[in-house]
N, C-alpha and C positions, 0 to 999 in steps of 0.2 A: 657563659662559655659552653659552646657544642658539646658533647660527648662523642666518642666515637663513635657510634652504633648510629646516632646521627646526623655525622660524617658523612659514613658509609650510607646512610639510604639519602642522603640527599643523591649521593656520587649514581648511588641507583638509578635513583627520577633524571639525570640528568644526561646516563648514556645506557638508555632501556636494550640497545639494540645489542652491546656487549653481554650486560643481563641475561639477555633470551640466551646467546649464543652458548655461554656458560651452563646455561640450564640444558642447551641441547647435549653440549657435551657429554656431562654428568648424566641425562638419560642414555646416552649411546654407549658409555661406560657401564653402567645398568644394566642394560639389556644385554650385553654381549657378555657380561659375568654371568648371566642368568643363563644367558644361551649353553655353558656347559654344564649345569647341571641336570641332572636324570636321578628326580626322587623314587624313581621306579628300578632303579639298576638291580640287579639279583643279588651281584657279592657284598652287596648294603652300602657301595660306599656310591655315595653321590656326587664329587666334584670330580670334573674333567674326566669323566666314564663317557658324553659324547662330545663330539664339533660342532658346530650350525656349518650348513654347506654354504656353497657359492651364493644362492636365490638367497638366503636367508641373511646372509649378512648383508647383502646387495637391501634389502629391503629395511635392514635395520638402519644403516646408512640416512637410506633416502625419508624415513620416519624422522630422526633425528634432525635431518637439515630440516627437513619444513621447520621444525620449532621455532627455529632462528629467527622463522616469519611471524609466527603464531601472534602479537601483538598488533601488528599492522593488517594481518586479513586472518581473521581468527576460526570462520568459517569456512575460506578456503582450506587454510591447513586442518582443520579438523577433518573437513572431505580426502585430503591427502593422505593423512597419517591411518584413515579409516579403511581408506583403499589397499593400502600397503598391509593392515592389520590382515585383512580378509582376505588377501592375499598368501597369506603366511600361514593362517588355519587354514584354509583349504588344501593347496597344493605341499607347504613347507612341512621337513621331514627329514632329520627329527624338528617338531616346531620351535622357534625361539620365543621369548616375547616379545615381539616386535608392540603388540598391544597396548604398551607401555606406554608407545609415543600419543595412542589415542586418549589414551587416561588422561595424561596431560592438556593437549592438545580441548577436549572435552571440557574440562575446570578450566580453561581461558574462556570459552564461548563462555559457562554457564555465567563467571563473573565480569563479564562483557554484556551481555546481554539481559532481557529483561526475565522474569522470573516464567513466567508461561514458554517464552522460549528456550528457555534453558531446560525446562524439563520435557517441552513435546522434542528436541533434539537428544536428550538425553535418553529418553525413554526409544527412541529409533537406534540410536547405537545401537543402547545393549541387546534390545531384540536383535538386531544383524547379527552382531559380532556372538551375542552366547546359540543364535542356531545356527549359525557358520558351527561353530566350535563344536556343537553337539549332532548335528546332522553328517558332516563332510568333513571332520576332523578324524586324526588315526584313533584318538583315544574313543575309548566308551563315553554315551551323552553322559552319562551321572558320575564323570573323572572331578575329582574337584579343583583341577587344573579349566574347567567349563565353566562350570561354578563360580570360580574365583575369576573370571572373566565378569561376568554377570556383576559383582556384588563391586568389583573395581571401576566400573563405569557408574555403576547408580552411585558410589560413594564419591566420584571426582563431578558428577553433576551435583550432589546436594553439598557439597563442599563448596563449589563456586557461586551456588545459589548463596547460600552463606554471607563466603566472603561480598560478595554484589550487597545483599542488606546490612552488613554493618558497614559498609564503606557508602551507601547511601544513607544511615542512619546520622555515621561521621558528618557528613557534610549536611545535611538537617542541621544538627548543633550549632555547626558552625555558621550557617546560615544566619540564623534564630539570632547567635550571639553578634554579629556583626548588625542584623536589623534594629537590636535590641540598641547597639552601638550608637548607631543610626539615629534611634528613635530619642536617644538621651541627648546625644548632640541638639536635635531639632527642639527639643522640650527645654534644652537651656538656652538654646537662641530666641527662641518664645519668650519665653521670662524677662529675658535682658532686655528683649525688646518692647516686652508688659512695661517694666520697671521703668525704662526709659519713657514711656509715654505717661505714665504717671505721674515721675517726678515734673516732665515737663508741663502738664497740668497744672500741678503743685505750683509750679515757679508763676506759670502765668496769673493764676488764681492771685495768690500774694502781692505779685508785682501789679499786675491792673487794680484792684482793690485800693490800694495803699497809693498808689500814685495819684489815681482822681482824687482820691481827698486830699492831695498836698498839693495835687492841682486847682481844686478850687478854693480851701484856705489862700493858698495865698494870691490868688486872685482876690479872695474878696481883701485879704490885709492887704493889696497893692490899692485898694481900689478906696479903702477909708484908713489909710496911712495919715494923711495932710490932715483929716476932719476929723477924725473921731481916732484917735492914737491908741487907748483903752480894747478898743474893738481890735484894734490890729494886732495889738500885741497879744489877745484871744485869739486870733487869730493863725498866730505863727506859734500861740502853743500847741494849737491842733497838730499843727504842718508838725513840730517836731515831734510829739507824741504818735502820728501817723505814717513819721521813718522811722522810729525805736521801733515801733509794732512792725513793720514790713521788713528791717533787720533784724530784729529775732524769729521771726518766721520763717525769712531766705536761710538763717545760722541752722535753723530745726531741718530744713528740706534738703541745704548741702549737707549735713551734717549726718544723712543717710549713704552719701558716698563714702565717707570715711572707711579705711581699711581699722584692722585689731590693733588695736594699739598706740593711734594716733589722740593726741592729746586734747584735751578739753571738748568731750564727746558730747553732744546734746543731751540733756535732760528733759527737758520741759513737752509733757504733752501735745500730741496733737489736737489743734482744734477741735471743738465739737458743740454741738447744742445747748452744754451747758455754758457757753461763752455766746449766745445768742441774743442774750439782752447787751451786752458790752460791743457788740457787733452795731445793733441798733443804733447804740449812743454814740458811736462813731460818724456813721452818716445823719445823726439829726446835728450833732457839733457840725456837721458840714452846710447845715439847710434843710435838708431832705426829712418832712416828716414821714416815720416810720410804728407803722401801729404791729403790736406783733400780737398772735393770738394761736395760744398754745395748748394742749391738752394733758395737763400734769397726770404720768401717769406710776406707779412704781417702779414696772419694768426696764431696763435700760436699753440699750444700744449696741449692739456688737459695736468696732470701734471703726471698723470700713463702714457701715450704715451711716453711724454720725458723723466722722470727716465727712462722706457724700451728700447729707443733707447741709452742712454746715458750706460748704464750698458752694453748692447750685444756691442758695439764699444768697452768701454773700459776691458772686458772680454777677445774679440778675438786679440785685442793692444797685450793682456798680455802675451797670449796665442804662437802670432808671436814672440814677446820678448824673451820666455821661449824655444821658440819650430825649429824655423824657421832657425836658424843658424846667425852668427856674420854676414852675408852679404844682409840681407833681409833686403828688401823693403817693406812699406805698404800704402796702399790707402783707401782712407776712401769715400766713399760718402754716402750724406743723400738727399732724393729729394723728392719729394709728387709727386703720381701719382695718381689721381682719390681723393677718400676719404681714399687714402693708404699712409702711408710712409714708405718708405723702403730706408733700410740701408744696404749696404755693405761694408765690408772687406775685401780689395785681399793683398796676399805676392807675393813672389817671391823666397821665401827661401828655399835651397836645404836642408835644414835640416828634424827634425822626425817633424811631420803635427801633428798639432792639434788634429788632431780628435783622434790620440791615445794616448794623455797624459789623459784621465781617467785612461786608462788601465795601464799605466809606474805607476802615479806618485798618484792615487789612488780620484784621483780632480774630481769635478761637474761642471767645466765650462758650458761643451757644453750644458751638463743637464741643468743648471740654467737656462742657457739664453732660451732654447727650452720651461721649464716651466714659465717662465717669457712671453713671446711673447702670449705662448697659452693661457696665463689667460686671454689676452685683445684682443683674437678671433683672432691673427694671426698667422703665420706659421714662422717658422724659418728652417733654411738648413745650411747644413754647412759640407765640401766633397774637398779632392783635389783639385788642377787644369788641365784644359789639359797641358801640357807642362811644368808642376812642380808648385808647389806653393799650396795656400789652400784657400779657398771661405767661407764666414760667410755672408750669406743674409737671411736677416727681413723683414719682410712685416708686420706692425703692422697700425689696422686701427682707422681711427680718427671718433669715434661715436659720440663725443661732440667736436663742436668746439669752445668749451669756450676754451680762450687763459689760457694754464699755467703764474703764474707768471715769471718774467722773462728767456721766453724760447722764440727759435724763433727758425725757422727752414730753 
């Protein structure tokens, strides 16, 4: 809820031009209460001892309307109200302070304008108007009625000068606080939009993985059903062994959607390296021989390092599986070299390569794993071989060597 005072300066911002008019009043009320005073009268007493004449009120007048303007042409009325000032010390008599109107008129330029302006004007005033005053005025130059001409101008220019820097100071802040506004918005659209490509990763990695192998189980159980029944039923254990693994992993991967509070929250780790020989065993129960060659070392794995090497291995597995033909071979190594790990994939299969099942089968392997590696500043390749076969190597580096939980490399 508004407060008054709030009220009232919106009502301000909203009808500036009553505003001025109000302020002109109240100076023409000013000035014309000043105009009978004579702090010089002999019988000591000072109010209404003289008049201001006809010129003088005629000028205080005309002082006062220009203000009215003073917001919309800030340096005409300062010319105006200046005119009328010099006016008034030279000729007026007894003088009024008609000067009053320039004061004002003065501190609108200075908080109008920029800071050099405001004082190379400011500093022309008060030269005019204090050697008017002290040159061609009735009183003596050193009256402190001169004086106080002087110190009234330089104090309405360093006043607007003023006002002008915190009110561009104001709007600095505000600036600052809306970019800042700005910048928190875009940094959480980023994120969601991070997050979102991730999980989408995630979901592909799991679902292609897990489906060639229940795709070619039971291919082969379709295929020595009639003849060999023992094999088949080996067969369709894989198949169902290799949906429980692809539905507990879709459970782990939705299961980061969850809001606070929803029921039976995922527990089970994310994959990682240390589940690299169970990875293996998965595609040799499929066919696919799988040599793996690793470099035990103490150290472990932040836990984004080892999901990343654990997905682009079981990615490119899938990839050979799918792509490489019924007589391929594959080799797996992981090995730390510097503050790097990298992983490679080799085949050997005379079949269609990997790198064009985007293009066949409409998939994001290769993309996944390339966006996956680059999010954690590494490089990823992935290209033929010389003499047949196809290459998937990682180089993902280790910037925290806080040990993942069980991961080992």
């Amino acid at each position: 809820m508004s407060t008054p005072l709030e009220r009232t300066r919106c009502r301000a911002r909203a009808h500036p031009l009553a505003v001025d008019a109000t302020l002109a009043a109240g100076v023409l009320a000013a000035m014309l209460a000043g105009s009978f005073v004579d702090p010089h009268a002999e019988n000591g007493a000072t109010w209404i001892t003289r008049t201001p004449n006809a010129l003088s009120l005629t000028l205080m007048v005309l002082g006062a309307a220009a203000l009215v303007f003073r917001r919309r042409a800030p340096m005409t009325v300062l010319a105006a109200t200046g005119t009328v000032s010099l006016v008034e010390l030279v000729v007026g008599d007894p003088r009024a302070p008609v000067a009053m109107s320039a004061v004002v008129a003065l501190f609108t330029v200075a908080s109008a304008t920029d800071r050099h302006t405001a004082w190379r004007v400011g500093l022309l005033m008060m030269t005019v108007l204090t050697a008017a005053a002290m040159l061609a005025g009735p009183l003596p130059w050193y009256a402190q009625e001169n004086l106080g001409i002087f110190a009234w101008t330089g104090m309405a220019a360093a006043a607007g000068d003023a006002v002008r820097s915190r009110r561009a100071f104001v709007d600095a802040i505000r600036e600052r606080a809306e970019r800042a506004e700005r910048t928190r918005e875009e940094e959480a659209r980023r994120r969601v939009a991070e997050e979102r490509l991730r999980i989408a990763r995630d979901l592909h990695d799991v679902v292609a993985h897990h489906i060639a192998l229940v795709n070619v189980q039971a291919g082969v159980a379709a295929h020595v059903m009639d003849k060999r029944p023992d094999q088949a039923k080996e067969a369709l254990a894989h198949v169902r062994e290799a949906s429980r693994s692809a539905l507990n992993e879709l459970r782990a991967t939705v299961g980061l959607l969850r809001q606070t509070g929803d029921p039976e929250a995922p527990t089970e780790p994310a994959p990682g390296l240390g589940r690299l020989d169970e990875l293996a065993d998965t595609f040799r129960n499929a066919g696919l021989p799988v040599e793996v060659a690793r470099a035990e070392q103490d150290a472990g794995l932040p836990a984004a390092v080892d999901l990343a090497a654990y997905r682009v291995i079981q990615e490119a597995l899938t990839n050979v599986q799918k792509h490489a033909g019924a007589e391929a071979k594959a080799e797996v190594s992981v090995v730390r070299v510097g503050p790097n790990v990298e992983v490679t994939v080799l085949d050997n299969g005379p079949g269609q390569s990997a790198e064009h099942a985007p293009e066949v089968g409409g998939g994001h392997g290769l993309l996944g794993m390339r966006e996956r590696v680059s999010a954690l500043g590494g490089s990823c390749t992935a290209g033929p071989r010389y003499g047949g076969g196809f290459r998937v190597h990682a180089i993902l580096p280790v910037k925290n060597l806080t040990p993942a939980r069980g991961a080992a490399v």
